[in-house]
C-alpha positions as CSV (number, residue, x, y, z in Angstrom):
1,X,-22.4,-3.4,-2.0
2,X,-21.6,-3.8,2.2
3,X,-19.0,-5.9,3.8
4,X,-20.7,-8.3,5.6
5,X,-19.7,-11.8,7.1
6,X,-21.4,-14.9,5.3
7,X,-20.2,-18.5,7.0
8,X,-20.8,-20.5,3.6
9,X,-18.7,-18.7,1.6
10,X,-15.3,-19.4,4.5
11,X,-14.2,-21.8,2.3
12,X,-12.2,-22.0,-1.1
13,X,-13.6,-23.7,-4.5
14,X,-10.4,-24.3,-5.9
15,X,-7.7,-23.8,-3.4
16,X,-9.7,-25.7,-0.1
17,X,-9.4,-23.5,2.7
18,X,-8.1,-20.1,3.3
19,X,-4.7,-21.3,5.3
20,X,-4.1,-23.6,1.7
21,X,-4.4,-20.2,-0.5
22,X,-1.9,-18.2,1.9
23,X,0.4,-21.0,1.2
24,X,-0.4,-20.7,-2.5
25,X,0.4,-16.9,-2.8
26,X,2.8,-17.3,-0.5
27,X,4.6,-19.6,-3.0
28,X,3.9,-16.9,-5.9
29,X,5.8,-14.1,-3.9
30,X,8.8,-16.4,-3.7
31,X,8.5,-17.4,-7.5
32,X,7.8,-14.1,-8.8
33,X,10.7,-12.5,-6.7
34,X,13.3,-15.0,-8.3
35,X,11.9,-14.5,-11.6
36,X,12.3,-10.9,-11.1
37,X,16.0,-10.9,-9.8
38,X,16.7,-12.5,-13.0
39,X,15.1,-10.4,-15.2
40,X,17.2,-7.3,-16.5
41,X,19.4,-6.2,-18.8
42,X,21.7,-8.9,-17.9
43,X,19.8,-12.2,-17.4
44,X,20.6,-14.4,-14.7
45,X,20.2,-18.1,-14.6
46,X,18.4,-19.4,-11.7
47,X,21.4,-21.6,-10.7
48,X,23.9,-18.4,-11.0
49,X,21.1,-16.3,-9.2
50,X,21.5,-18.7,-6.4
51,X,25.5,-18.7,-6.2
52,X,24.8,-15.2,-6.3
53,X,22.9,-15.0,-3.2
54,X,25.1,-17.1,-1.1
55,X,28.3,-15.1,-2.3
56,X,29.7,-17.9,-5.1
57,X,28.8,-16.2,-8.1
58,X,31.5,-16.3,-10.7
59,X,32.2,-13.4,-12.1
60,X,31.5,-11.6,-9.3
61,X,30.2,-8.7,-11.1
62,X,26.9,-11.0,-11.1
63,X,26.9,-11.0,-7.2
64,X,27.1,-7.1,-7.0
65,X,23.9,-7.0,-9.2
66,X,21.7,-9.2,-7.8
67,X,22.7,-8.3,-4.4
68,X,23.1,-4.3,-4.7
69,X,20.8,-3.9,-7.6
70,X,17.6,-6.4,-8.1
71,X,17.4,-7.7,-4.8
72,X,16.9,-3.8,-2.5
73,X,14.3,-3.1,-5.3
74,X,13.0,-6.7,-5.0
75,X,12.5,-6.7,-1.3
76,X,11.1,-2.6,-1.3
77,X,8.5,-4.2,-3.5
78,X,7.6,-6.6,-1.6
79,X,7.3,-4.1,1.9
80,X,5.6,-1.9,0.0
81,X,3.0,-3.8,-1.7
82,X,2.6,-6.1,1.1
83,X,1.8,-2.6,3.2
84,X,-1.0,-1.0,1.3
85,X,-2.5,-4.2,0.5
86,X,-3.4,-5.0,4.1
87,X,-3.9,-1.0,4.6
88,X,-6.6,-1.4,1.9
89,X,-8.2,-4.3,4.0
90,X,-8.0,-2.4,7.5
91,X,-9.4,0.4,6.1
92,X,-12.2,-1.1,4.3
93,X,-13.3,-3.1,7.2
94,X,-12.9,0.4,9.2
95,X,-15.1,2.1,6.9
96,X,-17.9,-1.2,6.5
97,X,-17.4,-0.3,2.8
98,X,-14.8,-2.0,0.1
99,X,-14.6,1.0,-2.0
100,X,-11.9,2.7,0.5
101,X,-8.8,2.8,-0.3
102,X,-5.6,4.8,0.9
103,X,-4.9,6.4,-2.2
104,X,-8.9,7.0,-3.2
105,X,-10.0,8.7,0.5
106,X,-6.8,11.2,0.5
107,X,-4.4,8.5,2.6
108,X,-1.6,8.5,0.4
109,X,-1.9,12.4,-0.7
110,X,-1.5,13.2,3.0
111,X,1.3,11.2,2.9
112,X,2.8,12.4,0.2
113,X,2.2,15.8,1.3
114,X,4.4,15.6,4.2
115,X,7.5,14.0,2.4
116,X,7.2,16.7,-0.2
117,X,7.4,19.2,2.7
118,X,10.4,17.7,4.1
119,X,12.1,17.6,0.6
120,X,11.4,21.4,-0.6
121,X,11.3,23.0,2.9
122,X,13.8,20.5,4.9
123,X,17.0,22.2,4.1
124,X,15.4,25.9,5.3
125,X,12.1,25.2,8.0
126,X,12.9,22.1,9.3
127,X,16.7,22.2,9.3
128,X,17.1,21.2,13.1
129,X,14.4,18.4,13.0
130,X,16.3,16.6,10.2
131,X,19.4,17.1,11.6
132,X,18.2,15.5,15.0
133,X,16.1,12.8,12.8
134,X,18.3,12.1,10.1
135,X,16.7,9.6,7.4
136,X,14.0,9.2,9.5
137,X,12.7,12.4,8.9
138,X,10.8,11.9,5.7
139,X,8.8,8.8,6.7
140,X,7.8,10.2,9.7
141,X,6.4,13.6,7.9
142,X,4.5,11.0,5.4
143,X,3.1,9.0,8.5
144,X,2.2,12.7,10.0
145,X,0.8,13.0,6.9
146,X,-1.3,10.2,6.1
147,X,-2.6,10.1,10.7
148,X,-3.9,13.7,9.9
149,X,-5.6,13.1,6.6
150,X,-7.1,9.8,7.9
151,X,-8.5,11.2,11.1
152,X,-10.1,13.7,9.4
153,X,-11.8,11.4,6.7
154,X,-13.1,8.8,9.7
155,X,-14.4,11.7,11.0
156,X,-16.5,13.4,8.6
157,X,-17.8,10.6,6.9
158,X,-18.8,8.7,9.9
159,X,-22.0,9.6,11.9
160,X,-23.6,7.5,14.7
161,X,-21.5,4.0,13.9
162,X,-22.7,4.6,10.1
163,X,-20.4,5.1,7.6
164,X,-21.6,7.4,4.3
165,X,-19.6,6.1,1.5
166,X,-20.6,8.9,-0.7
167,X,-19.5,11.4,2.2
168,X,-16.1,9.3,2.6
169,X,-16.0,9.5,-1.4
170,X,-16.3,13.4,-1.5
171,X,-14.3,14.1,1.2
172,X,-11.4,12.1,-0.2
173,X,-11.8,14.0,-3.2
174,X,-12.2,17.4,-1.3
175,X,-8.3,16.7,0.8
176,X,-7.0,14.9,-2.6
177,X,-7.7,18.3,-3.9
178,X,-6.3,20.7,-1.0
179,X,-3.2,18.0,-0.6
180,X,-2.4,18.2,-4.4
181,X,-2.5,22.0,-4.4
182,X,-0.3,22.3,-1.6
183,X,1.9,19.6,-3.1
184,X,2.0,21.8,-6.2
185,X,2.4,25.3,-4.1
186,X,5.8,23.0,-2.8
187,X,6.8,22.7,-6.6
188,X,6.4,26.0,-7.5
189,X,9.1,26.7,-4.9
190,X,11.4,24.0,-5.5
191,X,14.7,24.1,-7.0
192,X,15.1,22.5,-10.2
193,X,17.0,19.6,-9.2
194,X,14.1,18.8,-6.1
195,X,11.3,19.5,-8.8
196,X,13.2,16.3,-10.9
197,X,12.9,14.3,-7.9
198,X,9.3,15.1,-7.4
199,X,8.0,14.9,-10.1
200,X,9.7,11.4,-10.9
201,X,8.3,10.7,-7.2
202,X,5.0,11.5,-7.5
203,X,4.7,8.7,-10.8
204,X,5.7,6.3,-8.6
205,X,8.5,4.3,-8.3
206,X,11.5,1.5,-7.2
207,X,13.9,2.7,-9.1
208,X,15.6,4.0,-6.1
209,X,16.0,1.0,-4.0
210,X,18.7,0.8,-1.6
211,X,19.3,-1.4,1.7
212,X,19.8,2.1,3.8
213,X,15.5,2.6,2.0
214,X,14.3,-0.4,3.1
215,X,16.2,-0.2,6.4
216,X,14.3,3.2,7.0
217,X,11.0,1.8,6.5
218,X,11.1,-1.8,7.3
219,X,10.2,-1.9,10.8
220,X,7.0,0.5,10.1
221,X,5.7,-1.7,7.5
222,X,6.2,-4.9,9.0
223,X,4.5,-3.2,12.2
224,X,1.5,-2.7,10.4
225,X,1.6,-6.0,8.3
226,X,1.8,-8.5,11.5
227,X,0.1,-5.9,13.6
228,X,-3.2,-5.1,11.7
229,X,-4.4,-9.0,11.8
230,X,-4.4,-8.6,15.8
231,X,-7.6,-6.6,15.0
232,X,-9.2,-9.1,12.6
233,X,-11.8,-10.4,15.0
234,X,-12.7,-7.1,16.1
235,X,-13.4,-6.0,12.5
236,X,-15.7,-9.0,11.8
237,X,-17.5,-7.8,14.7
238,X,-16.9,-4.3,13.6
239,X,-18.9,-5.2,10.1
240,X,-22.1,-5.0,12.4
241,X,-21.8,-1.9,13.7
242,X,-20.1,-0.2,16.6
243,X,-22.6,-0.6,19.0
244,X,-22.7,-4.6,18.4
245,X,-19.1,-4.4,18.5
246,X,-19.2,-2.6,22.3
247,X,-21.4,-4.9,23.1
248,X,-19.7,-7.6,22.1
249,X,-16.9,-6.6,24.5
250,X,-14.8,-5.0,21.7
251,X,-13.0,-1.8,22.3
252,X,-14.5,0.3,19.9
253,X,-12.3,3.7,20.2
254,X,-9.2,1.6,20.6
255,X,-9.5,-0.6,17.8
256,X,-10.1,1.9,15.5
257,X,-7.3,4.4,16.8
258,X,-5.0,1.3,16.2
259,X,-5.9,0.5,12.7
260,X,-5.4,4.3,12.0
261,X,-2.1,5.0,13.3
262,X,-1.2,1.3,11.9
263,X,-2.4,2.1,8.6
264,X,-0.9,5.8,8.7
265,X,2.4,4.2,9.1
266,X,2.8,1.3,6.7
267,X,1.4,4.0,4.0
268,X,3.2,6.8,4.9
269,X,6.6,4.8,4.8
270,X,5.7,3.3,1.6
271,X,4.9,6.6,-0.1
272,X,7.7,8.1,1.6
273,X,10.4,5.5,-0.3
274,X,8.0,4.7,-3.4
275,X,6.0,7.5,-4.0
276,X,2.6,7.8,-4.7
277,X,1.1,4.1,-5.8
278,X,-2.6,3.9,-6.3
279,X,-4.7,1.0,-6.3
280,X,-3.3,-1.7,-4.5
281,X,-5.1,-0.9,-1.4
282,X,-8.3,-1.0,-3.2
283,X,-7.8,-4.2,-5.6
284,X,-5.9,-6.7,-3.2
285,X,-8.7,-7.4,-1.1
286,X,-11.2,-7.7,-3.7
287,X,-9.1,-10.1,-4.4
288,X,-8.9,-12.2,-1.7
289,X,-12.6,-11.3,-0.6
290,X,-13.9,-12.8,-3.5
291,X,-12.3,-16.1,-2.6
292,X,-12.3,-16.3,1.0
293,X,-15.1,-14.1,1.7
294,X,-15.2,-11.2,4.0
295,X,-13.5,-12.8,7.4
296,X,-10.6,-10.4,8.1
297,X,-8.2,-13.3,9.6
298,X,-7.4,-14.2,5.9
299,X,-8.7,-11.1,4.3
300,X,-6.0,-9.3,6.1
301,X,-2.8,-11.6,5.7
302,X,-3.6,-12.2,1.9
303,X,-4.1,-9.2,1.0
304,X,-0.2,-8.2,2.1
305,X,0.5,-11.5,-0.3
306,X,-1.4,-10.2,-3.4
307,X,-0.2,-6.8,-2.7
308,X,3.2,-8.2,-3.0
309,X,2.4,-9.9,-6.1
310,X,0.8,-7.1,-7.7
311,X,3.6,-5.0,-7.1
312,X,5.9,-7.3,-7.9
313,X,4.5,-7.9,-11.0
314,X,3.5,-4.2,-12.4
315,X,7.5,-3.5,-11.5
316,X,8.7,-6.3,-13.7
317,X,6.3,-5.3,-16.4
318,X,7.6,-1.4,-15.8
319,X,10.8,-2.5,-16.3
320,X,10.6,-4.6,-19.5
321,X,7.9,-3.1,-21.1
322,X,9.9,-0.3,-22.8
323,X,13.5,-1.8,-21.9
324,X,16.1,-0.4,-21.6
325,X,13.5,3.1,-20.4
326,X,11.3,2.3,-17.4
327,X,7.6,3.6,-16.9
328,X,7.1,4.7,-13.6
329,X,5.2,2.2,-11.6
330,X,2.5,4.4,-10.4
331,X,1.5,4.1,-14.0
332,X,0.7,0.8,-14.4
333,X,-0.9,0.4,-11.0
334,X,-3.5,3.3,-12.6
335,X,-3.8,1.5,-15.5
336,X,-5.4,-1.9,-13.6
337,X,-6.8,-0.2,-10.7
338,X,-8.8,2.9,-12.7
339,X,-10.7,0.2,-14.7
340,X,-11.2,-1.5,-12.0
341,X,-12.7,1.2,-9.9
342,X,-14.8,1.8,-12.8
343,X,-16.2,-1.4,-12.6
344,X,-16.9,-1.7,-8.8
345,X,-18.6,2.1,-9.2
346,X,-20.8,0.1,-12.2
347,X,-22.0,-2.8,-9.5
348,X,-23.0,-0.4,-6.9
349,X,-24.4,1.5,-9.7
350,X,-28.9,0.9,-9.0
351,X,-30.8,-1.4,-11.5
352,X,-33.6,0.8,-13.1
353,X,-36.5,-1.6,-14.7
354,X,-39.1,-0.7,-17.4
């Protein structure tokens, strides 16, 4: 199974073309944000969720929820889905393969890796740089992070403008390995109340949304999210190799730095405010590949939309499932995304005849 650019399949069956599905999902952001700002252990009306909003709520005890409570969480969901869901595109169409994915080539480990560093070791090693950084300490250690590890994987698994997936594969597996045992050395060090934080971190999760959270990681995301598209042309042409990409006046070295760095930094602020969340990179633009085909300029953009959605959605599910108890939302992303990996690993998988 390659990435590569077929002009029949630009346009939609059922939604016409790809500008008409954007609007679609677009649509199912909005309605699945105001379904979830209602849903809770209090339920809000749709009319009193929008007196709410505007400040007219009566009692105003309804305001203070939807506004200090479901709406941070809300809107973190959104960033955060919409961030590794286009990540998951950029990096696909870096590698010329559709099994990469932040979390599956070590992205999101290095990511986490740094955060955890600043949590254990902040107060002690690093007590000057978070003093001069403040909150901006811990999602610049996870974009550190998640540069490092992705430079590295670029590097070993690509040869001559090729690509090995399998090398990619095992080499993700290889840092997921060395991150996760220096993630644990960190644990083994940790004070009990930062080993409860981790270890409710590294499930995944929104419980902890705030508007100073999504003030810290806001501007990275949306960076990345109306940055990466800028390079959609360049990885159509990219899907033909590098050379054909040089020659097609293309930048190779720069293109790729900048969907790197781009993608280190909406992942790395996601994990750092989320934790780890696996999957969404990978299934988003399957997704929208499957109905748009493989042309970044809506690959990219829709995949931040069913990103969103997907997130969205596995939170409201996390939170009602078990209500009033809440299963981290890590969880359920593993839950879709695992089978689903299965299944892409079972097309790829050869055809043996007798």
């Amino acid at each position: 199974m390659s990435l590569s650019i077929s002009s029949k399949r630009f346009r939609l069956t059922p939604f016409g073309k790809p500008p008409i599905l954007l609007f679609w999902l677009g649509l199912l952001v909005l309605a699945l944000a105001s379904f979830s700002l209602s849903l809770g252990a209090i339920p809000i009306a749709l009319n009193e969720l929008f007196f709410s909003l505007v400040g007219q709520s009566n009692p105003p005890q309804t305001a203070m929820i939807v506004t200090e409570i479901r709406l941070p969480r809300v809107v973190l969901a959104i960033l955060v889905g919409a961030g590794l869901g286009i990540s998951g595109a950029a990096m696909q169409g870096l590698f010329r393969n559709p099994l990469a994915d932040p979390g599956l080539v070590g992205v999101s480990s290095g990511a986490a890796l740094g955060a955890v560093t600043i949590i254990v070791l902040g107060a002690t090693w690093f007590h000057s740089w978070l003093s001069y950084l403040g909150v901006a300490a811990l999602p610049l250690a996870a974009f550190l992070g998640g540069l490092a590890v992705t430079s590295v994987i670029y590097r070993l698994s690509t040869r001559n403008g090729q690509t090995d997936v399998g090398l990619m594969l095992l080499a993700g597996v290889a840092l997921n390995a060395i991150t996760g045992a220096a993630i644990g050395l960190l644990s083994y060090f940790a004070t009990a109340e930062q080993l409860r934080s981790l270890t409710f971190w590294s499930l995944g999760s929104l419980a902890g949304a705030n508007w100073t959270s999504i003030s810290m990681v806001s501007f990275p995301i949306l960076l990345a999210v109306f940055g990466l598209p800028f390079a959609a042309r360049g990885l159509n042409a990219f899907l033909m190799g590098e050379a054909v990409s040089a020659h097609m006046g293309y930048g190779v070295k720069h293109l790729k730095w900048s969907v790197i760095g781009l993608t280190a930094l909406a992942v790395g602020a996601a994990v750092s405010v989320s934790g780890v969340i696996g999957f969404v990179g990978l299934v988003a633009p399957h997704i929208v590949r499957s109905l748009t085909g493989p042309d970044h300029r809506w690959v990219m953009p829709g995949s931040a939309l069913v990103g969103a959605i997907l997130v969205l959605g596995s939170d409201m599910v996390a939170r009602s499932l078990l209500a009033p108890s809440e299963i981290p939302i890590g969880i359920m992303m593993s839950a879709i995304g695992g089978p689903f990996f299965l299944w892409l690993l079972m097309q790829r998988r050869p055809r043996v005849g007798f």
